[in-house]
N, C-alpha and C positions, 0 to 999 in steps of 0.2 A: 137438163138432166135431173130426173127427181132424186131422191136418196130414202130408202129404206131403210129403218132400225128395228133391231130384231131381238131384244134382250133375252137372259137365261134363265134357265131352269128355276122354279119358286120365285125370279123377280115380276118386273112387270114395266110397261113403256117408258116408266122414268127414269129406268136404269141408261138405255143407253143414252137417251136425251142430257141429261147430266153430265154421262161422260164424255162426248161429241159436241154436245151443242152449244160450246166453246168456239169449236172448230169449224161449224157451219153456221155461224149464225149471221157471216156477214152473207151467205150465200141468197141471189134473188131465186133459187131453183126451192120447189115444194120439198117438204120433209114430211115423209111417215113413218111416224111409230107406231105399231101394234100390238095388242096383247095377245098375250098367245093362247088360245082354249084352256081352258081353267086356270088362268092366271090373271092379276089386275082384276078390270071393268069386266071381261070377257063372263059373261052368264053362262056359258058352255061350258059341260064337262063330259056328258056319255061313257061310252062305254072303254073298253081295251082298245079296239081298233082302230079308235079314233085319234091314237097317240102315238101312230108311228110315223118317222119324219116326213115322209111322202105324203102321206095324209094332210098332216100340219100344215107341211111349207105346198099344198095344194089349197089347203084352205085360208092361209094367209094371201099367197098369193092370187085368189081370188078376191081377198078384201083391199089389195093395194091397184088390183085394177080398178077396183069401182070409184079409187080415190083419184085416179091419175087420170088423164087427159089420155085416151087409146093410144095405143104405139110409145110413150114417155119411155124415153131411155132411162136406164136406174140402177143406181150405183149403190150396191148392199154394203151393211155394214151388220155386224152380226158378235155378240159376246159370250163364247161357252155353248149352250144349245142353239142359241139362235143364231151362232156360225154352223152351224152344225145345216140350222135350216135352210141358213142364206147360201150354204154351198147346195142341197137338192133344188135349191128354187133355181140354182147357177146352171144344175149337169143337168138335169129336168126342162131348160129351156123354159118355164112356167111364165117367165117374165122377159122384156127384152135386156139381158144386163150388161151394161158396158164397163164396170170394173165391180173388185169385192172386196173387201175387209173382214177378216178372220179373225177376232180378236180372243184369245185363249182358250183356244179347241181343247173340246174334253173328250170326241167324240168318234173312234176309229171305224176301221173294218171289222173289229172284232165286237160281236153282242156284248153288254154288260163287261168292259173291261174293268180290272181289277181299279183304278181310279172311281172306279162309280160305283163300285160296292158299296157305299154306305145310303146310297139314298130309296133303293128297295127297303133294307132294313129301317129307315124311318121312317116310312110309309105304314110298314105292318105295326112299329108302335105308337106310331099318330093312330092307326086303325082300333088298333088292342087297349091302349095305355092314355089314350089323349094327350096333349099338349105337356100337360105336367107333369104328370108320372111319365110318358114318354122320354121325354128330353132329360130328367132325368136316371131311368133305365140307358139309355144312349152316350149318357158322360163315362157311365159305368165301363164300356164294351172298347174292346181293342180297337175297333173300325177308326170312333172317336176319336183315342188315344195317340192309335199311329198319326194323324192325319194332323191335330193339334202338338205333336212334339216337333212335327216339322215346319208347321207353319199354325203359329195359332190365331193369325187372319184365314185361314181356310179352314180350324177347328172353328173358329165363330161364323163362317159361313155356311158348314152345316145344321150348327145350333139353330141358326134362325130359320131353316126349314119350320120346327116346330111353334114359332111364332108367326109365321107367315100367315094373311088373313084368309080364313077359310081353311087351314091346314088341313083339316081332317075330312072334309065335304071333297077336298081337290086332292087328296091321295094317290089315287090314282097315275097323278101322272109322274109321281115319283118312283112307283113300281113301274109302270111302261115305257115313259121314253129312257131312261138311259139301256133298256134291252135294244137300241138300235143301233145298226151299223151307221154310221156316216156317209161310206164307201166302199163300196167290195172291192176295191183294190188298188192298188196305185194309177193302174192302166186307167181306170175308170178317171181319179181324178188330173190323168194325162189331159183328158176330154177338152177340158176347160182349155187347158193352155194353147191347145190344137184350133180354139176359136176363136182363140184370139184376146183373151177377157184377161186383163193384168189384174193379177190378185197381190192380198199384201197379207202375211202371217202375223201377227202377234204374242211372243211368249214372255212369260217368267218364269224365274228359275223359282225353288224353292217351292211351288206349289203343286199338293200333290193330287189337286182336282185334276188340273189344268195343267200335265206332262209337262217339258220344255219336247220331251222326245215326241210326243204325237203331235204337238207342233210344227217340232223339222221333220215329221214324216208328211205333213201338210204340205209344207212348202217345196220339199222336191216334187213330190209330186206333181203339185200344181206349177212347178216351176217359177213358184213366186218368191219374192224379197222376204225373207226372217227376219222381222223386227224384235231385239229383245230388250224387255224395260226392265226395271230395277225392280226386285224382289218387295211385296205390298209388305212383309212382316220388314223388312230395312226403311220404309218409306212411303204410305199412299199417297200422299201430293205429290213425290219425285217419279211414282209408277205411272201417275197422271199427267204429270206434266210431260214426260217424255214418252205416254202413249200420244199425247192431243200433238207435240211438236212433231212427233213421225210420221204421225197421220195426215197434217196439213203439207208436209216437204210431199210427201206420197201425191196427194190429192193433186196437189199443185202442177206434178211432173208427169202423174199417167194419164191423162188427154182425160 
């Protein structure tokens, strides 16, 4: 069974490899990471439409075919947006998948929920303002404020939108994908559990990208296990060690 990595929004293939590839690397099964259209290696960017998740997780999932040996069963792993992907590549059928990893959904039934309000707005002052003047217009603004008083591991993970390479060339996909649903509905990601694919949730609390609450609206739905780790502003080698320990008991036990 191969394993897909899917990393999030502004990162790029080393993200989740870093964070898993602890956890897989005694595995003899192939691993693939991909970048996602305007992000990392990935020389694509286009237009609007090419950034809504269907799209994406149709064009990734085309790139993991051509990686994989036909028919390879594959077990997703996905962090932020690219759980967001790894579940359309899931309900979509795009791939044949035998379990999934969700690791801290930002990404509901609802367009543009309030969690994701601030990366449209960096978008237009990477576009207006550049890098510099941008980022800091950006410390200035409440979006910022709010999101660094509550966790100022996820105020510095906005900041670094504006230092991201190519920030302003790849813009774009900071205005478009967080305008997308994940799921239209609960029933929808019922889907999944109806075929059988044991999924596995991951949340922290204290982040206000990445709910705790649109995580357990994940996991009922999907009728999967809610794994939650410890808060990254309390600890990131404790958030990490007890994402990689949950994930290997998980791997271990869901066939």
């Amino acid at each position: 069974m191969a394993t897909l990595l899917l990393h999030g929004l502004g990162a790029d293939r080393r993200q989740p490899l870093e964070l898993f590839g602890p956890v897989l690397a005694d595995s003899p099964e192939p691993v693939v990471a991909l970048d996602v259209r305007a992000h990392g290696a990935s020389p694509l960017i286009g237009s609007a439409a090419d950034f809504t998740l269907p799209a994406l997780a149709a064009e990734l999932a085309a790139s993991a075919r051509a990686a994989l040996p036909p028919g390879e069963p594959v077990t997703l792993l996905g962090i932020s947006m690219g759980a967001a992907l790894a579940l359309r590549i899931a309900l979509d059928e795009l791939l044949p998948v035998r379990r999934a990893v969700f690791v801290r959904p930002a990404f509901s039934s609802e367009a543009l929920p309030p969690n994701l309000h601030a990366f449209p707005v960096i978008a237009e002052l990477l576009t207006r303002l550049g890098p510099a003047e941008g980022v800091e217009s950006f410390r200035e603004s409440s979006l910022y404020q709010e999101v660094a008083a509550a966790s100022p591991a996820g105020g510095r993970g906005l900041l670094g939108q504006f230092t991201a390479p190519d920030a302003v060339a790849r813009a774009v996909r900071l205005t478009e994908i967080p305008r997308n649903r994940a799921y239209r509905d609960t029933a929808e990601l019922a889907a999944l559990s109806a075929r059988g694919v044991p999924a596995l949730v991951v949340a922290a609390p204290r982040d206000p990208v990445h709910p705790v609450e649109v995580a357990a609206e994940w996991a009922e739905g999907l009728g999967a296990e809610l794994l939650t780790v410890p808060a990254r502003d309390d600890s990131q080698p404790a958030q990490t060690a007890a994402l990689r320990a949950g994930l290997a008991e998980w791997l271990r036990t869901a066939g």
